[in-house]
N, CA, C and O of each residue as an XYZ file, in Angstrom:
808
protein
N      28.797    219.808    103.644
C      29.973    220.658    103.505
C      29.749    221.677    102.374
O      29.188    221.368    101.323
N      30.234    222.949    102.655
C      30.201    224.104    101.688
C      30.969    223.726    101.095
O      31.771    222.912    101.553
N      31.031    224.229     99.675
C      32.089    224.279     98.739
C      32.589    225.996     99.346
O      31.833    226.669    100.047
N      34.342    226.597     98.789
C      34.326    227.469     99.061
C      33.894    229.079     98.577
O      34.110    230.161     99.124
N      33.212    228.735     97.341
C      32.579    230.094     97.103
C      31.224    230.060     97.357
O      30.554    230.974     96.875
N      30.548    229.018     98.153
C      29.516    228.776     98.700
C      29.428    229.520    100.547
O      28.538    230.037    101.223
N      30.842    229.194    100.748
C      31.046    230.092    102.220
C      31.217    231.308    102.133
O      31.061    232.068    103.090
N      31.497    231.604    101.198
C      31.700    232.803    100.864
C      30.592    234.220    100.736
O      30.634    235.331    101.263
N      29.565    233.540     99.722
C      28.408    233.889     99.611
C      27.676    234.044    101.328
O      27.328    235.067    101.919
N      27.630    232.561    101.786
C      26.836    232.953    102.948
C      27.416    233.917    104.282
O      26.779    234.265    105.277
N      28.954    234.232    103.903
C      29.427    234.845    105.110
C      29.192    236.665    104.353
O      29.354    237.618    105.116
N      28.869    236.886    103.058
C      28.458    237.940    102.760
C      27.325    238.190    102.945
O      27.268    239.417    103.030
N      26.421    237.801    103.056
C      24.862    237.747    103.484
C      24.844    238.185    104.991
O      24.462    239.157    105.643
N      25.572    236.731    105.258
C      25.298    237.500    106.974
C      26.271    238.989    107.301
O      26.069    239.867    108.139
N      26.913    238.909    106.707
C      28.094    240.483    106.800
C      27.048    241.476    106.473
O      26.756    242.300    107.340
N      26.545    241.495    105.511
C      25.275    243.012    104.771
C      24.446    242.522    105.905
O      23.967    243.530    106.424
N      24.004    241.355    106.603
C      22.712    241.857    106.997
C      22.456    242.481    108.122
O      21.421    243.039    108.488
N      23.814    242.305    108.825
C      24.237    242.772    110.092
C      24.878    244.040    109.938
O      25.177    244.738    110.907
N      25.105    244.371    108.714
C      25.585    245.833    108.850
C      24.679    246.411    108.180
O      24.940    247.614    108.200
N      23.639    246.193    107.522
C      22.488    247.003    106.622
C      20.910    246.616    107.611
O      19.903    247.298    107.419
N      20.919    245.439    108.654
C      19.475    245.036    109.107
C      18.861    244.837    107.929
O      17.761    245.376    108.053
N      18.965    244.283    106.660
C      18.175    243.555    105.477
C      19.120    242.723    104.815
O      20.345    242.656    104.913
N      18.065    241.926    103.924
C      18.648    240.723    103.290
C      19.496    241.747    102.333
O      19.156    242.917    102.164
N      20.579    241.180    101.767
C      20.800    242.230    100.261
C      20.270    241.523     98.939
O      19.954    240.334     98.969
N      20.199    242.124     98.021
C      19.675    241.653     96.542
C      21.148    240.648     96.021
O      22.332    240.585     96.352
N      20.332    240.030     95.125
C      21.296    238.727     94.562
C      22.415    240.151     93.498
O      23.627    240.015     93.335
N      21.688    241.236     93.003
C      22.833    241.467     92.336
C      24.450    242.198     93.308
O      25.658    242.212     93.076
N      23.465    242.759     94.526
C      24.387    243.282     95.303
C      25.428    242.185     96.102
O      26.493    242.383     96.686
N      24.660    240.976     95.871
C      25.283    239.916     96.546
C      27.037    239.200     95.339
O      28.168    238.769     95.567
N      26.107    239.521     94.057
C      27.516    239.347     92.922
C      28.561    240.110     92.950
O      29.754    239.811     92.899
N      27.887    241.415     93.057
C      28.813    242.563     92.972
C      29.937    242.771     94.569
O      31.071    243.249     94.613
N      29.297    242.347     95.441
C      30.036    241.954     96.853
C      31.437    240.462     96.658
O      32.502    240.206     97.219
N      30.715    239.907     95.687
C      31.657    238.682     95.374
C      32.551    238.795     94.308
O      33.438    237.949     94.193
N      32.442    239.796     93.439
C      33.121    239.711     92.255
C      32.300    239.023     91.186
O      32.615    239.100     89.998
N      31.097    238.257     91.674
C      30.944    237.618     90.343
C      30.317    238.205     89.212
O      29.351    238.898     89.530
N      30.543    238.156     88.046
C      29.816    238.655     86.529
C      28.394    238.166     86.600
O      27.410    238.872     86.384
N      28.377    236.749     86.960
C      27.263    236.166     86.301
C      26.410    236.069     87.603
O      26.806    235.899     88.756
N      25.011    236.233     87.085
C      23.737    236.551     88.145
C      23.643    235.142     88.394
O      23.845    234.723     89.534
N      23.363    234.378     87.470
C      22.849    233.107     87.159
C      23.990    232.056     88.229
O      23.486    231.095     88.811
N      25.450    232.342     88.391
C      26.250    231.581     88.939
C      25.557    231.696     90.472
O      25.236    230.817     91.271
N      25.462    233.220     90.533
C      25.139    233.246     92.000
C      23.901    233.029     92.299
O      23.566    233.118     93.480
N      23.306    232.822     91.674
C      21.833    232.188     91.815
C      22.150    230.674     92.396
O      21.419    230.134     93.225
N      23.324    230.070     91.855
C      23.480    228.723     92.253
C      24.048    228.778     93.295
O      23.779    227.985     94.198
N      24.741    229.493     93.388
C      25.310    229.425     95.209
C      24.218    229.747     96.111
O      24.467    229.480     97.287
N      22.953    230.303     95.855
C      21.971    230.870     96.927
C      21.111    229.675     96.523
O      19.944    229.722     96.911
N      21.411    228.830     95.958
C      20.111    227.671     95.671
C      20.642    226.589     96.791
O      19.981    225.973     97.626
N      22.567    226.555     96.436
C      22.913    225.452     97.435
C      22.891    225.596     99.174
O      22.914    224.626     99.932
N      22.855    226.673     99.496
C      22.798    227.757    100.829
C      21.510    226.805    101.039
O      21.496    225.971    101.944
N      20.166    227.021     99.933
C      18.865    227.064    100.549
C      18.625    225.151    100.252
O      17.547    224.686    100.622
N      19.266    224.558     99.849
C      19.489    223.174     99.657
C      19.657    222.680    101.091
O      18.872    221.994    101.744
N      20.888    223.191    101.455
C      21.552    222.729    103.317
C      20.916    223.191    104.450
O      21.343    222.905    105.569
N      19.387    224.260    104.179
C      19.066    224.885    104.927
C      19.271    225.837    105.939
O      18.821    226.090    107.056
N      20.496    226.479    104.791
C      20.827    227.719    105.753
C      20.543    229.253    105.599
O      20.904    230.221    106.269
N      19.605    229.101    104.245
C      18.511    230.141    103.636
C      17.532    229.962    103.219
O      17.295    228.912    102.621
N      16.314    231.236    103.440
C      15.394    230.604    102.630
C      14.914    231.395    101.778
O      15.246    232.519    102.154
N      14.113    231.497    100.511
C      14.277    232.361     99.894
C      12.664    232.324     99.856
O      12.037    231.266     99.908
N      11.772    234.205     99.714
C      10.420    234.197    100.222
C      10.434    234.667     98.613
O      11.181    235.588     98.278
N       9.509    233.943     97.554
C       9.229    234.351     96.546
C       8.075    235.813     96.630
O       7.051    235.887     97.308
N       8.738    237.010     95.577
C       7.771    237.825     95.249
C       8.164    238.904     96.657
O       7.453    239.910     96.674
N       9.082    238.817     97.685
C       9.898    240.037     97.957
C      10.566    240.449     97.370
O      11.002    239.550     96.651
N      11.250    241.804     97.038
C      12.218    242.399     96.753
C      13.853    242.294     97.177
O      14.890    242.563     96.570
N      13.509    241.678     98.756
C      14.914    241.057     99.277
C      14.253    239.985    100.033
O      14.108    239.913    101.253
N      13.859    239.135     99.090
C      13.754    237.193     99.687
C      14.354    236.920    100.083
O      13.806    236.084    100.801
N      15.456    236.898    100.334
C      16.351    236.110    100.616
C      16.310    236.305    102.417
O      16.126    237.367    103.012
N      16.516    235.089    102.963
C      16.337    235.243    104.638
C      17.362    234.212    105.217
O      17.040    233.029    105.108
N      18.464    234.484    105.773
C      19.308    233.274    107.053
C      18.029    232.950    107.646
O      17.139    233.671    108.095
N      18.194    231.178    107.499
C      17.607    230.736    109.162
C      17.497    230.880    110.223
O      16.698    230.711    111.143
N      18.924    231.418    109.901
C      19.372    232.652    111.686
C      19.037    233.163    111.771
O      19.157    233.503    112.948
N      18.065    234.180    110.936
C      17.378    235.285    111.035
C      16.247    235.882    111.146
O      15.410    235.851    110.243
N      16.031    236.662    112.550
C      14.691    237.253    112.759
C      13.730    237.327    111.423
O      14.193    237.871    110.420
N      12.247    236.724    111.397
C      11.269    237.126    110.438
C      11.449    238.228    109.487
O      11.542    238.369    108.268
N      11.463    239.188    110.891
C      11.526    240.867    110.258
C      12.294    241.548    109.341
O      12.003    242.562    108.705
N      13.285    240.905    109.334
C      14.546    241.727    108.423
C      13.925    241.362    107.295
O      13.918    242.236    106.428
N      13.410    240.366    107.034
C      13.540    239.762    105.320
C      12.357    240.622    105.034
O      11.684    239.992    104.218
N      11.784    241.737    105.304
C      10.930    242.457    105.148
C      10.800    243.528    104.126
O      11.315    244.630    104.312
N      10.131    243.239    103.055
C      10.106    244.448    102.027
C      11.115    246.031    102.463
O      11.348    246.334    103.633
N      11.441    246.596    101.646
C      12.343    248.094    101.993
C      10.645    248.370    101.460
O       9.753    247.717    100.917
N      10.897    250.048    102.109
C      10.343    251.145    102.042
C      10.531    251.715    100.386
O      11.584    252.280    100.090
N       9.521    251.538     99.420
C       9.950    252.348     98.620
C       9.100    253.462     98.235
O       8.024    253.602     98.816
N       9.524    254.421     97.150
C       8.444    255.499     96.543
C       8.775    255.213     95.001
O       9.792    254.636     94.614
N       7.852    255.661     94.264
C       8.233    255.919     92.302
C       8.971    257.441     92.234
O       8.519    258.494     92.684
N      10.352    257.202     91.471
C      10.711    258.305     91.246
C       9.718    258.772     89.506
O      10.034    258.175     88.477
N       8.836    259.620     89.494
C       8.245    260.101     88.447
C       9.165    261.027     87.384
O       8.732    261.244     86.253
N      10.448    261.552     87.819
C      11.069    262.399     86.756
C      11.759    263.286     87.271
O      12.302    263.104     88.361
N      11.854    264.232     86.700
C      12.884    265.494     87.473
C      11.775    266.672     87.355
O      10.773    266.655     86.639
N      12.209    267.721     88.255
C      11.142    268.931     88.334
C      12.225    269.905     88.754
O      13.042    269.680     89.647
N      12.115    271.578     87.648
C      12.713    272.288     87.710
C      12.728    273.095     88.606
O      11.620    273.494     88.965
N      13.976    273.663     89.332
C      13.774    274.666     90.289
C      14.626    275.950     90.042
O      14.965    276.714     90.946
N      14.915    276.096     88.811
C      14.856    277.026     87.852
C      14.522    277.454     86.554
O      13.446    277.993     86.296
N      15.202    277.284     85.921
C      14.239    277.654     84.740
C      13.510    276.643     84.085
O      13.978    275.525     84.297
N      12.738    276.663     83.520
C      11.654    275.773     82.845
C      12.274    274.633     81.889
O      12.898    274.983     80.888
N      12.089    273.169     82.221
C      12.439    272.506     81.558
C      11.741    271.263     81.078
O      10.883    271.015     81.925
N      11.712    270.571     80.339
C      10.775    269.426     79.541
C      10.677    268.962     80.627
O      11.558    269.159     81.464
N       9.346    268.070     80.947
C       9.028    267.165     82.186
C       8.944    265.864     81.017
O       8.135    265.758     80.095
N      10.115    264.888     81.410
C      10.651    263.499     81.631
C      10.228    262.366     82.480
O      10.417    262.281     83.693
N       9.611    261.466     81.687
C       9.046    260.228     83.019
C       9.859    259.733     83.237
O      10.703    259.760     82.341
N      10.106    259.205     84.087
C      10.945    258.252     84.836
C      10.194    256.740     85.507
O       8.969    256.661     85.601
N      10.778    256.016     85.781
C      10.422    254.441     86.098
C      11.089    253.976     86.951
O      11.065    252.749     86.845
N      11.955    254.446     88.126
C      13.277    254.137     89.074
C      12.049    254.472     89.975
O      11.094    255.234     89.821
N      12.401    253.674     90.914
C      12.230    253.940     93.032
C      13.585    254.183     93.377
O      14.672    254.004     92.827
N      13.176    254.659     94.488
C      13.735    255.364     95.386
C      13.573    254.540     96.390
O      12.393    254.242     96.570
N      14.668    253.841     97.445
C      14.557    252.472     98.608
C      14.416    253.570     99.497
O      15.139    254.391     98.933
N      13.990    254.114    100.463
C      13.706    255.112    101.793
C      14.842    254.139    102.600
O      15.965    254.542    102.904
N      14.348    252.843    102.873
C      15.305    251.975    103.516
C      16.566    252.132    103.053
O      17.317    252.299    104.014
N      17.260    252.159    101.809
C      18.569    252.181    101.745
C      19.113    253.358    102.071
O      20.331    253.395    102.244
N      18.190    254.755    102.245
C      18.913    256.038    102.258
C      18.691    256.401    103.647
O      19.097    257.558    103.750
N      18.238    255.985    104.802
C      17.560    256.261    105.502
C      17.899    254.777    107.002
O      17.742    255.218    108.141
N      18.239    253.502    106.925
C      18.432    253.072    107.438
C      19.292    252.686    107.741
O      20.134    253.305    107.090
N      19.947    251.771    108.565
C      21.192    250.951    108.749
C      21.444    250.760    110.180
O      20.859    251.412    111.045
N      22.388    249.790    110.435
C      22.959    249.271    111.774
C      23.586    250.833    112.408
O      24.253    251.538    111.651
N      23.389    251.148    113.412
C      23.661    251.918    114.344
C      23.220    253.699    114.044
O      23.679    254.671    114.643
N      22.215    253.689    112.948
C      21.451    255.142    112.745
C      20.296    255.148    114.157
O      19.884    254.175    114.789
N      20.019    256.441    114.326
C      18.691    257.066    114.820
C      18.135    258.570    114.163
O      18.616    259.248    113.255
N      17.152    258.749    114.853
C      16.668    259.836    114.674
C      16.132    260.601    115.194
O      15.291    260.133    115.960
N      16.223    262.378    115.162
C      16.311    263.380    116.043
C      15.600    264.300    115.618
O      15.774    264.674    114.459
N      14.636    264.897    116.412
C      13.626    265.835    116.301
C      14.134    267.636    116.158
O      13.862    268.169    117.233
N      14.609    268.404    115.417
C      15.270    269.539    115.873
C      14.254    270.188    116.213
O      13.129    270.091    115.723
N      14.758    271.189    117.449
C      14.567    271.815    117.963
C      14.871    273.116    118.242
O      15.389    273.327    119.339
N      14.603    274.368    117.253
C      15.328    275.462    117.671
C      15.750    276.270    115.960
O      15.092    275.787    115.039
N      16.262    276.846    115.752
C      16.667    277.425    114.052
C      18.118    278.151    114.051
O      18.491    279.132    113.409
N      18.833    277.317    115.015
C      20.330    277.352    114.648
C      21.128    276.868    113.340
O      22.340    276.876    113.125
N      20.398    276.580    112.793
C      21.098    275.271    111.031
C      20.247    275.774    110.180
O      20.049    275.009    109.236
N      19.728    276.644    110.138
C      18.544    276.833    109.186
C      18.916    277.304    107.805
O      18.288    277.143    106.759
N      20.313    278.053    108.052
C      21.178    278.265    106.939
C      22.367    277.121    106.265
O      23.318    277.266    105.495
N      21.771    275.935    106.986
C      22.125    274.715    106.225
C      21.171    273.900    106.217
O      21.255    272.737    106.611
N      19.887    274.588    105.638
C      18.173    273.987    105.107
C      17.741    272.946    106.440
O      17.027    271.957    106.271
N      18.167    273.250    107.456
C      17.861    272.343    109.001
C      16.707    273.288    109.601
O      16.949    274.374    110.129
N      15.322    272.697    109.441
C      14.466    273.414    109.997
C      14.026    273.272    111.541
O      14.532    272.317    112.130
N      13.311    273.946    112.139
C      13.082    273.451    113.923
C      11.892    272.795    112.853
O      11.397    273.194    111.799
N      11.651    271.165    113.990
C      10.381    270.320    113.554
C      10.827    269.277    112.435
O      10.087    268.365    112.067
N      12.487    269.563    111.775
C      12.317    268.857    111.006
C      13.074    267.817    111.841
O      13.593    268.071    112.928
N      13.091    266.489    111.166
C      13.744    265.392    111.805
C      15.448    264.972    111.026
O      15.492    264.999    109.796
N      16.418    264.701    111.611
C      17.558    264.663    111.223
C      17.556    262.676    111.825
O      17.009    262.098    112.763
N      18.657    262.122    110.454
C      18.945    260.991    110.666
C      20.436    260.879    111.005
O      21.202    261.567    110.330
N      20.876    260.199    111.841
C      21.813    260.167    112.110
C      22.876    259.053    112.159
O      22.355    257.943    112.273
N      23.978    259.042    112.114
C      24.680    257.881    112.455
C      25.699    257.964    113.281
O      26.737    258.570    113.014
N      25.434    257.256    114.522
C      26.084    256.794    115.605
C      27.311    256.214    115.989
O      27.503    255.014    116.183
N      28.652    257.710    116.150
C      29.931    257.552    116.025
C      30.557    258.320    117.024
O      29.915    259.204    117.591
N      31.892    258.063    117.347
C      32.191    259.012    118.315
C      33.379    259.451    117.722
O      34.370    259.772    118.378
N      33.310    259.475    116.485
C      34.559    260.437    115.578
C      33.720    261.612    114.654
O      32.508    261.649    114.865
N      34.216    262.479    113.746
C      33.629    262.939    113.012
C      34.931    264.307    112.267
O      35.619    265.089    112.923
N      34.878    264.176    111.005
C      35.465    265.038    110.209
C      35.051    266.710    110.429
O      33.946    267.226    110.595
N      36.591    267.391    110.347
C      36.119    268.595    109.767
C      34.983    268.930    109.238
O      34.838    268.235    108.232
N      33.924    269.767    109.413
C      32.755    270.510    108.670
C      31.827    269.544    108.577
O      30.871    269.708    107.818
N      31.977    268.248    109.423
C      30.726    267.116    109.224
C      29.561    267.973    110.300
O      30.038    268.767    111.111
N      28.036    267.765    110.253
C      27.356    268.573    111.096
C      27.061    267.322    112.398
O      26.948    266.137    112.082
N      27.016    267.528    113.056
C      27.178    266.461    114.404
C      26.198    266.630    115.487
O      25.912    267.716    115.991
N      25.705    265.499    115.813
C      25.552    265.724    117.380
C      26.375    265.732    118.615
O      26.979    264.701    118.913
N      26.449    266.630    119.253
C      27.421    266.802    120.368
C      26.970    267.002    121.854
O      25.894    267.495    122.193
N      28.054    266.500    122.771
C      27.521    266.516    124.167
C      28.910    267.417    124.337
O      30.086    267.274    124.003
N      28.095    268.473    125.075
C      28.959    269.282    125.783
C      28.975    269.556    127.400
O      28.180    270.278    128.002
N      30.390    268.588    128.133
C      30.023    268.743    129.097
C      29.517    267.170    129.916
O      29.216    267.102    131.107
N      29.522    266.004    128.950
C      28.658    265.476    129.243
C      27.059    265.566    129.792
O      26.479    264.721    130.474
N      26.527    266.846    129.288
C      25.049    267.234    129.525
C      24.632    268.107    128.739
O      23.875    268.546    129.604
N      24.439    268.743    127.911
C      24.340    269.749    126.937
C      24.502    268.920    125.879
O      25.515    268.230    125.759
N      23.372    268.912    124.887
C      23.556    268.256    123.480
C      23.109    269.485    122.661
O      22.449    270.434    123.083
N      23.570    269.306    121.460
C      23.264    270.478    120.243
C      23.587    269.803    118.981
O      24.279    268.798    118.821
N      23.050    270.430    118.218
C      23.488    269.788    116.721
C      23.751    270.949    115.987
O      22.954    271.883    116.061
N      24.933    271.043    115.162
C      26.388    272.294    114.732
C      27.262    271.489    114.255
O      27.381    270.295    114.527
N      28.052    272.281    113.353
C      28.777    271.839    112.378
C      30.452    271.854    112.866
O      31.219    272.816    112.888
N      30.611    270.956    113.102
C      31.947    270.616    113.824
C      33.676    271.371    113.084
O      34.283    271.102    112.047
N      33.872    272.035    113.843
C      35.185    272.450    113.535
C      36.675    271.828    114.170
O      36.792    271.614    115.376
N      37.604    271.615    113.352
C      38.253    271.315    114.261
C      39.598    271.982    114.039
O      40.057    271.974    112.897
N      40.544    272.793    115.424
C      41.212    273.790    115.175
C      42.483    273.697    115.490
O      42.571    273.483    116.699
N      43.665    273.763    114.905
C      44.792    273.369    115.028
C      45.478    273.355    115.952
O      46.568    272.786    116.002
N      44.571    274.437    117.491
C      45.485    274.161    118.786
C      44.376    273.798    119.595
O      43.702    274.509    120.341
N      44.245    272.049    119.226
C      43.412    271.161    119.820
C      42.137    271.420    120.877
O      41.872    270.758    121.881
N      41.343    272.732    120.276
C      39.813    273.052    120.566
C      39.143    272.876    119.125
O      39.772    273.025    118.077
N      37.977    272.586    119.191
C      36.681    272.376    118.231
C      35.993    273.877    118.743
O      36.059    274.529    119.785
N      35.405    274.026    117.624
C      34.300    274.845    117.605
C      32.913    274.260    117.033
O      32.867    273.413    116.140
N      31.711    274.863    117.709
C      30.864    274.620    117.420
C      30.036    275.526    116.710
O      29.393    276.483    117.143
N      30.196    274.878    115.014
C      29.416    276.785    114.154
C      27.924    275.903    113.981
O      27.535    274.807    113.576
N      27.284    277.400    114.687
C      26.086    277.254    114.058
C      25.848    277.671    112.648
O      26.805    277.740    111.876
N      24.326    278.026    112.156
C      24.484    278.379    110.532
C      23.222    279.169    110.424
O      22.298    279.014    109.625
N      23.375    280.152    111.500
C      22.502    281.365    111.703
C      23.099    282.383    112.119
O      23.995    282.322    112.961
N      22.647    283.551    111.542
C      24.035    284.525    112.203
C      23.601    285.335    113.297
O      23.973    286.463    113.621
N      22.517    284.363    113.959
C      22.023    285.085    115.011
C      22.434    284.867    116.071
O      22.336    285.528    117.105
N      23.064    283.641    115.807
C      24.022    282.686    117.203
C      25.426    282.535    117.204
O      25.734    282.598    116.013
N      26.296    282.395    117.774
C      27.587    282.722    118.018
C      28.290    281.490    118.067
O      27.990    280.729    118.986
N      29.025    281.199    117.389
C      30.252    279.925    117.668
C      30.355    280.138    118.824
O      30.422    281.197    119.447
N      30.376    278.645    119.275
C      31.324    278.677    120.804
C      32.519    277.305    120.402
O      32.270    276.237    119.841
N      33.539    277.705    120.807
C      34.728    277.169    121.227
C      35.266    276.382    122.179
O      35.232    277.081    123.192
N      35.745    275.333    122.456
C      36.115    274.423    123.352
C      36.861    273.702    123.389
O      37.058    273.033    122.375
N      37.849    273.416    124.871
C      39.039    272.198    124.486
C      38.331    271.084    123.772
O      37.109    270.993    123.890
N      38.900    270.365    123.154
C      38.331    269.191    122.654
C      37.497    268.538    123.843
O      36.268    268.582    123.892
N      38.446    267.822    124.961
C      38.173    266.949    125.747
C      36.788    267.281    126.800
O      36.630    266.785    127.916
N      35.755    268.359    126.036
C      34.717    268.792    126.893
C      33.181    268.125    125.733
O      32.007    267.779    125.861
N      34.237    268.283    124.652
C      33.005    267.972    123.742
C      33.069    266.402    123.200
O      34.112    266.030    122.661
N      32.022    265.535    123.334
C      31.792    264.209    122.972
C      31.120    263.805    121.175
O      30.012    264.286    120.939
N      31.488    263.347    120.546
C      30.413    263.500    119.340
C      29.852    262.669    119.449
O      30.402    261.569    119.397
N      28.205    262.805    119.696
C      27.431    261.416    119.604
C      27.107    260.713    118.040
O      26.749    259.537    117.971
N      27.236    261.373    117.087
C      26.726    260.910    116.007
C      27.035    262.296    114.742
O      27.041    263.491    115.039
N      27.293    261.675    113.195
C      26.992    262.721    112.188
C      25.450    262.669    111.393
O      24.781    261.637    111.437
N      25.009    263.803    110.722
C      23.869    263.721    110.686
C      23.715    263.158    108.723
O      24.082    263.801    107.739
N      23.297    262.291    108.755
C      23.369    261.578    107.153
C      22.058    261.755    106.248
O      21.967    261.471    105.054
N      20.985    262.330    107.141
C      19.793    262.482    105.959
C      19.002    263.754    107.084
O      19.226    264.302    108.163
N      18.071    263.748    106.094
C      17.117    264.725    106.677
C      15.489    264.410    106.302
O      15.168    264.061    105.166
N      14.657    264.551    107.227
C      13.461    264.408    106.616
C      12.120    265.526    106.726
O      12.187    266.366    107.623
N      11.601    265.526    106.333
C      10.422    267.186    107.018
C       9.311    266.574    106.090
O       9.508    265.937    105.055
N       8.286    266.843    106.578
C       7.067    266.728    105.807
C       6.045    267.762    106.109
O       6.227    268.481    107.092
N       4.949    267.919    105.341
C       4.497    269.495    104.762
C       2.942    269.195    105.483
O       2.606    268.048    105.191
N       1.911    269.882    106.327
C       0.696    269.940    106.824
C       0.050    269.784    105.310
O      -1.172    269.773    105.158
C-alpha cells in the first residue's frame, strides 16, 4: 500500500511522462508537488522503486523510469553547452557560461511534429523556405498565433492567423509579395501552431 504522498508522486510521474514522453527530474518532480525538500522526495521515489513501480537508471539525467514504461522514454534529452552570449550589436565583453540547453525540452512533447517549409511567404517573420518549423497539434489557435491551416479541407499553408469580428479569419502572410486571403471561418481547419523553428547552415 502507498502512503498518500507516495500516490501522489507516482501519479505525477506518470502525468509528465505522458504529457512530456520523458521521465521528469526529481527537482521538477518537487516543484510539481509542492515539496521544499529534494531529499523528502528522494524518499518517495526510493519507496515507488521499493514496491517496484520505478526504476531508477543511475548516471542518466532523467533515471527515473515506470515499469510501465517503454525502455525509450527513460532516454537521455538532447542537449548542447550554452558557452555565453554573443553580440548582435554593438560590441560587448564575451562571458562564459556553464548552462545546457535540453533541445528535448524546447523542441519536444506529446502531440508536436514537424514541417519542412516550403516557399518564402513568412520570411518577414525570419521563416525561411528549407527551414523546418515545429509544431503543436491543435485545432484551436489565438489571434496572431502563426498556424498550420487546411483550407478547404485540401490546401494546407502556414500564415499567421487572424481572426475578424464578422466571423471570417484571414490568412496574413509576412511578405508583401503575397496577398491576405480571407475566409468564412468554417472553410478553414487549424491543424496545429508553430512553437519552434529550426534551420541549419551547409
Amino acid at each position: 500500500m502507498l502512503t498518500e504522498r507516495e500516490q501522489n508522486t507516482l501519479d505525477f510521474i506518470r502525468h509528465y511522462v505522458d504529457e512530456h514522453g520523458r521521465s521528469p527530474l526529481v527537482s521538477e518532480i518537487a516543484e510539481g508537488l509542492g515539496i521544499r525538500s529534494q531529499g523528502t522526495t528522494h524518499r518517495y521515489i526510493q519507496a515507488l522503486v521499493d514496491a517496484g513501480l520505478l526504476e531508477r537508471h543511475v548516471g542518466r539525467t532523467r533515471g527515473l523510469r515506470l515499469t510501465e514504461q517503454p525502455e525509450d522514454i527513460a532516454a537521455d534529452p538532447v542537449t548542447l553547452p550554452v558557452m555565453g552570449k554573443i553580440a548582435a550589436g554593438r560590441l560587448v565583453e564575451a562571458v562564459a557560461d556553464e548552462s545546457e540547453i535540453d533541445l528535448s525540452d524546447m523542441f519536444t512533447g506529446k502531440g508536436r511534429f514537424v514541417l519542412k517549409v516550403n516557399g518564402d511567404s513568412m520570411i518577414d517573420k525570419a521563416i525561411m523556405s528549407g527551414d523546418y518549423v515545429v509544431v503543436q497539434s491543435q485545432s484551436t489557435a489565438r489571434h496572431g498565433d502563426i498556424v498550420v491551416a487546411l483550407v478547404d479541407g485540401f490546401d494546407a499553408t502556414l500564415k499567421t492567423l487572424l481572426l475578424n469580428d464578422d466571423g471570417t479569419v484571414t490568412l496574413m502572410p509576412a511578405n508583401s509579395h503575397y496577398e491576405a486571403v480571407t475566409l468564412p471561418a468554417d472553410r478553414v481547419r487549424v491543424q496545429g501552431i508553430v512553437v519552434g523553428q529550426l534551420r541549419t547552415y551547409p
